[in-house]
C-alpha positions in Angstrom: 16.5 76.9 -63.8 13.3 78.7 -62.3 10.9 76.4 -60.4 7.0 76.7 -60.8 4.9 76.2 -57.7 1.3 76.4 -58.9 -0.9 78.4 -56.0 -3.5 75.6 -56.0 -7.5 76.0 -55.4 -9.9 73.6 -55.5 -13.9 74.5 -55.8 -16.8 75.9 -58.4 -15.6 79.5 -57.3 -12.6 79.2 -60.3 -11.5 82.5 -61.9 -12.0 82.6 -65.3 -8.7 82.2 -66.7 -7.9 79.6 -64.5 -5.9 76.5 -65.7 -6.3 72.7 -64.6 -3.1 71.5 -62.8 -2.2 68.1 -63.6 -5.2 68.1 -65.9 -7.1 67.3 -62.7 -9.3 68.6 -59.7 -7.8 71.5 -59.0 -6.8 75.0 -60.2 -4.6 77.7 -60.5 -4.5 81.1 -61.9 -0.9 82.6 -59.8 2.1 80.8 -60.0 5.4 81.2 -57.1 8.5 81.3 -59.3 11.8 80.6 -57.5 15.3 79.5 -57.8 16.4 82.4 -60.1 16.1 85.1 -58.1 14.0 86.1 -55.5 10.8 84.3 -55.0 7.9 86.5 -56.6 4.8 85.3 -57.5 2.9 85.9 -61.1 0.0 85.1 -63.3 -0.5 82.2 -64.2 -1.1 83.6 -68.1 2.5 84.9 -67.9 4.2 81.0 -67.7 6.7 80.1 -70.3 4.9 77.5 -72.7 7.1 75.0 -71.2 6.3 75.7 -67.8 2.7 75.8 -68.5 2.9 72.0 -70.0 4.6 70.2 -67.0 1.9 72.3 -64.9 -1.6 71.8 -66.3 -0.9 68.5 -69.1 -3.4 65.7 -67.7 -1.0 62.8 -66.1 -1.2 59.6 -67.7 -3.0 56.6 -66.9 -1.4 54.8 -64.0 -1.3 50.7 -64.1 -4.4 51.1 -65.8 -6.4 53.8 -63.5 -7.2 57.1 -64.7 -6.1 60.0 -62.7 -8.8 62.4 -63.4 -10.0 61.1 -59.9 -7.8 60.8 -57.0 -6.5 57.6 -56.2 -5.9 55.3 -52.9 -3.0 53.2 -52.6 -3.4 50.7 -49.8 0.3 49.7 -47.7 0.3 46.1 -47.2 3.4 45.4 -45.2 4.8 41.4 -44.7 6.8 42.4 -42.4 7.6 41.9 -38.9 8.7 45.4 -37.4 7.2 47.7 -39.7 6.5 50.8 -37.4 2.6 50.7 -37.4 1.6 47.5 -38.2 4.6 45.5 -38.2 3.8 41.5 -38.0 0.3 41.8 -38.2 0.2 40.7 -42.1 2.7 37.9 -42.8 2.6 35.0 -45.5 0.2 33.9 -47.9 -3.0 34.7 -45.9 -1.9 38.5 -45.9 -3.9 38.0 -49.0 -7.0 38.5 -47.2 -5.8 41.8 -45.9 -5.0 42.9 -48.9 -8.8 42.5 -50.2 -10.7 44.0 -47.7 -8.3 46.9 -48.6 -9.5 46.9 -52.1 -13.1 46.5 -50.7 -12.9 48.7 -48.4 -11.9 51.3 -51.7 -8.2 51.1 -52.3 -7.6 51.5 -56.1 -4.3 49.7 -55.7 -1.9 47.7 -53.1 1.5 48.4 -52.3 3.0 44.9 -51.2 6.2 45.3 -48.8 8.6 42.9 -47.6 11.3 45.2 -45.8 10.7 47.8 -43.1 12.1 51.1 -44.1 11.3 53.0 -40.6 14.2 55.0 -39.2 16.5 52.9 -38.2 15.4 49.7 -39.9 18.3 47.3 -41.0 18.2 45.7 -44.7 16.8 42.5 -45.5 18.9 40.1 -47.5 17.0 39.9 -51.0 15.9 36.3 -50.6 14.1 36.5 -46.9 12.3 39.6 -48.9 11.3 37.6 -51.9 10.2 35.2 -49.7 8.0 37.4 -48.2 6.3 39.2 -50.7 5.8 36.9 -53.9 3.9 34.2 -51.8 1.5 37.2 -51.1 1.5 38.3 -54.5 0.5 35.3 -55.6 -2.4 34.9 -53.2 -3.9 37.8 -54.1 -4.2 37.0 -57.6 -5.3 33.7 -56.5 -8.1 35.1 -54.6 -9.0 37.2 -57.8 -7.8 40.4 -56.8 -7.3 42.4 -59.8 -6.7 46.1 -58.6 -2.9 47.1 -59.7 -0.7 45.4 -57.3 2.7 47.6 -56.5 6.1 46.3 -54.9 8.1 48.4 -52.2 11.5 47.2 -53.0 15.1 49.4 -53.3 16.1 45.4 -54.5 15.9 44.6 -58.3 16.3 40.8 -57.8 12.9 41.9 -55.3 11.3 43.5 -57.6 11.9 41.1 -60.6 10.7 38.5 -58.4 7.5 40.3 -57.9 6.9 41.4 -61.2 6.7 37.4 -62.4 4.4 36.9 -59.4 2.2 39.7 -60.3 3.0 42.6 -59.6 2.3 45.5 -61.8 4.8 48.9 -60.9 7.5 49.1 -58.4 7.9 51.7 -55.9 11.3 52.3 -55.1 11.9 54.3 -51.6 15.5 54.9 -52.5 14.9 56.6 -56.0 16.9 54.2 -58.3 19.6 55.1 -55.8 20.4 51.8 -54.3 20.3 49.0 -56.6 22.3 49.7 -60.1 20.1 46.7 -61.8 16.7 48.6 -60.9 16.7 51.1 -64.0 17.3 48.4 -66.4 14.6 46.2 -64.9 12.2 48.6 -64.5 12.6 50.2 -68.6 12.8 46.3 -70.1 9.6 45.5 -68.4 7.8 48.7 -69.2 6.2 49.0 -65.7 5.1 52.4 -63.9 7.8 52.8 -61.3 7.4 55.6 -58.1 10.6 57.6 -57.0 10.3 58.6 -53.8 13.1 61.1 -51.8 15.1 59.8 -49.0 18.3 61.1 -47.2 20.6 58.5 -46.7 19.4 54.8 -45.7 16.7 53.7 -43.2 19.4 53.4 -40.5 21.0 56.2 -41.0 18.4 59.2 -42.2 17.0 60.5 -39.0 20.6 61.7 -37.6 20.0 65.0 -37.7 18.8 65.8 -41.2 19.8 69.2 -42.3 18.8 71.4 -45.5 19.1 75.1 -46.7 15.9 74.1 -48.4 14.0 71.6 -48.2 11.6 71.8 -50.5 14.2 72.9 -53.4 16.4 70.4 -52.4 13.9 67.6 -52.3 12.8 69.2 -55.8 16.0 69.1 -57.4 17.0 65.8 -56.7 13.6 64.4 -58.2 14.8 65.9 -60.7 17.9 64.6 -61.1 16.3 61.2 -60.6 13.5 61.5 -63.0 16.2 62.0 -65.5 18.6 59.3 -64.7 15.4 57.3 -65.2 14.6 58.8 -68.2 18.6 58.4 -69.5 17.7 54.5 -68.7 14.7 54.7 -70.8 12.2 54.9 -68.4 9.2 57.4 -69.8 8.3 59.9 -67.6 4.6 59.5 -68.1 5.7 56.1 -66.0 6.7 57.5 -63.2 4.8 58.7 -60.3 6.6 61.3 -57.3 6.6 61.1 -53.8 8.7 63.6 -51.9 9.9 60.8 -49.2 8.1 62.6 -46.1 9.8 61.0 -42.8 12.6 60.0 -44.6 15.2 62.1 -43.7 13.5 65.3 -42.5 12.3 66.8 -39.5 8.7 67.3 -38.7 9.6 71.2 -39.5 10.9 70.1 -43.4 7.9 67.4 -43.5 5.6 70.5 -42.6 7.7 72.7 -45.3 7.5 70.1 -48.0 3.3 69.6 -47.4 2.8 73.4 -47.6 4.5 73.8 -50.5 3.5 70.2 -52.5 2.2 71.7 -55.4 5.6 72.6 -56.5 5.9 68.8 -57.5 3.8 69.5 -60.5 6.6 71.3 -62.1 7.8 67.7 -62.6 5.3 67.1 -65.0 4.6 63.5 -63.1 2.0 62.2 -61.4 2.2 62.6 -57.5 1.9 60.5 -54.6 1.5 61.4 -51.1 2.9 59.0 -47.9 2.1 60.4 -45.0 -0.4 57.7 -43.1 0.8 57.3 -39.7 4.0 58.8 -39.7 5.4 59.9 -36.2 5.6 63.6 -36.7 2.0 63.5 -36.6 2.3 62.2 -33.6 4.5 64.4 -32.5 2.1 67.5 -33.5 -1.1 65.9 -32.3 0.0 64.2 -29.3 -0.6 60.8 -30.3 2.0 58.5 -29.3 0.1 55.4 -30.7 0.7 54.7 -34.7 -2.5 53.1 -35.2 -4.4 56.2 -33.5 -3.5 58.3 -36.0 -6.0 58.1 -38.8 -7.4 61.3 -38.1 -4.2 63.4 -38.5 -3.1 61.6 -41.8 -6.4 62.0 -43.4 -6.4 66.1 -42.5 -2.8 65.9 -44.3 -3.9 63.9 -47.3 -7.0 66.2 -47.7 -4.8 69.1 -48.0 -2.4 67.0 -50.7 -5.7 66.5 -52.5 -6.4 70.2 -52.3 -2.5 70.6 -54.2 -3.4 68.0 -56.8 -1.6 65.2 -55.3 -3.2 62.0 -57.4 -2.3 59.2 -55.2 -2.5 58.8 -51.3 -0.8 56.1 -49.5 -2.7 55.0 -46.6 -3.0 52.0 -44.0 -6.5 53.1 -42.9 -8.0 52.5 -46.4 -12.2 52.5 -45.2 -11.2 55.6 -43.5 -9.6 57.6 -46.1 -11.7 56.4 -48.8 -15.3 57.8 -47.0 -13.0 61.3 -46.3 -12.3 61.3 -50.2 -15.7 60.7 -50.9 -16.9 63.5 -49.0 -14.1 65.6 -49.9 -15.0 65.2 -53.6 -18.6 66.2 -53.3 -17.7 69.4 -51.6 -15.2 70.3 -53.5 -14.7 68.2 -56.9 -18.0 67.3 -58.2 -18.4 65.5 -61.3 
């Protein structure tokens, strides 16, 4: 099957002819088509009508929020030895965090009770539930109502969650590590986020190899989408993330950003995780996680300039006043 990567643009200087990717910001008028042949690019009039649906058709709402705008998601981690900010949000009073995030401009919070750095062990389901639903519960104590998502591979996790609160689950392993999780996710008719990882947290950064990355990463979305689908999960529920960091070099991380638009020919929504991660550390020279707001904001500006509806950030003030600016420039409206 061919694979559509749209050549995004964002901007008033837009061709005439032109079509909307993702029904949002940005726009295309040459497509790169690949995986029957040699790549070769063409015009974006000459898609198949099928290809021109999962590339321009607005995404659906998400938890209630349009995506006609781009969106911030902000990471709350309960954990203690998360890479960046590890123990510095734990019980009930995380709840605080959690709104100054949406104060600060987060349009949703994405709750998590396990640490899925490289490397990381699992948590039993119960010292997990115990971390996050006491949280969840806080922040809708508090009043919080912005969407509230849960980072869980665990369905008993994510169940738990759900009755507390919660609103979507994010699932880092794809549906790939908990059987229960599809079933869960279709019988409570949440949005649900598949993202791409090689392997398990412990075992994903030993020497990661692909032929290519980027189809490889696409493919198995693919696959995933419709396993979810099979489950009867609707695909206007789900959301993408290509998995950057988890089980890729900083060369397939820098492969998969370049080409990010190709995500559209999923016809999902798509969400970028980059904030903080330690190849931009690696490129920039910053050896301290929480330094490193500048070089995940340059890298989700560039996702927005592909489309991408949803960032995932820990510096939410920061990224949202970037947006901001970003918007006026370049999406006005």
């Amino acid at each position: 099957m061919p694979r559509y990567r749209a050549i995004a643009s964002v901007g008033p200087d837009r061709p005439t002819g032109a079509l909307a990717l993702a029904g949002g910001w940005a726009w295309f008028d040459r497509v790169e088509i690949s995986g029957d042949g040699p790549e070769r690019v063409a015009a974006a009039s000459d898609l198949p009508l099928a290809a021109r649906a999962r590339l321009t058709a607005p995404r659906a709402s998400l938890v209630g929020l349009s995506l006609e705008r781009p969106r911030i998601m902000g990471i709350l981690n309960v954990t203690p030895d998360s890479f960046s900010d590890g123990g510095r949000h734990a019980g009930a009073e995380a709840a605080a965090a959690g709104a100054a995030m949406v104060a600060a401009g987060a349009d949703l919070l994405d709750v998590g009770g396990e640490s899925t750095r490289p490397g990381a062990a699992e948590v039993p389901p119960e010292e997990e539930i115990a971390r996050v639903v006491p949280v969840i519960r806080a922040l809708r104590a508090r009043g919080v109502v912005a969407p509230v998502s849960i980072d869980t591979r665990k369905a008993a996790v994510a169940a738990a969650a759900l009755d507390a609160g919660a609103d979507m689950v994010n699932d880092v392993s794809a549906l790939g590590h908990d059987p229960a999780m599809a079933g869960l996710v279709a019988a409570r008719g949440v949005a649900l986020c598949l993202m791409h990882a090689r392997g398990t947290p412990e075992t994903m950064q030993r020497d990661p190899h692909y032929a290519n990355v980027l189809a490889e990463v696409f493919e198995t979305l693919a696959a995933r989408i419709a396993l979810a689908e099979a489950e009867g999960i609707a695909r206007a529920r789900i959301l993408v993330d290509p998995g950057i960091g988890f089980g890729k070099t900083a060369a397939h991380n820098l492969a998969l950003l370049r080409g990010l638009s190709l995500f559209h020919d999923l016809g999902c929504a798509l969400l970028l995780g980059v904030s903080r991660k330690s190849f931009i550390g690696t490129i920039s020279g910053e050896p301290e996680a929480t330094r490193r707001a500048p070089g995940s904001i340059a890298l989700g500006l560039e996702a927005l300039r592909q489309g991408a509806q949803v960032l995932r950030v820990h510096d939410v003030a920061e990224t949202a006043q970037a947006v901001a600016l970003w918007r006026a420039v370049n999406a006005p409206g």
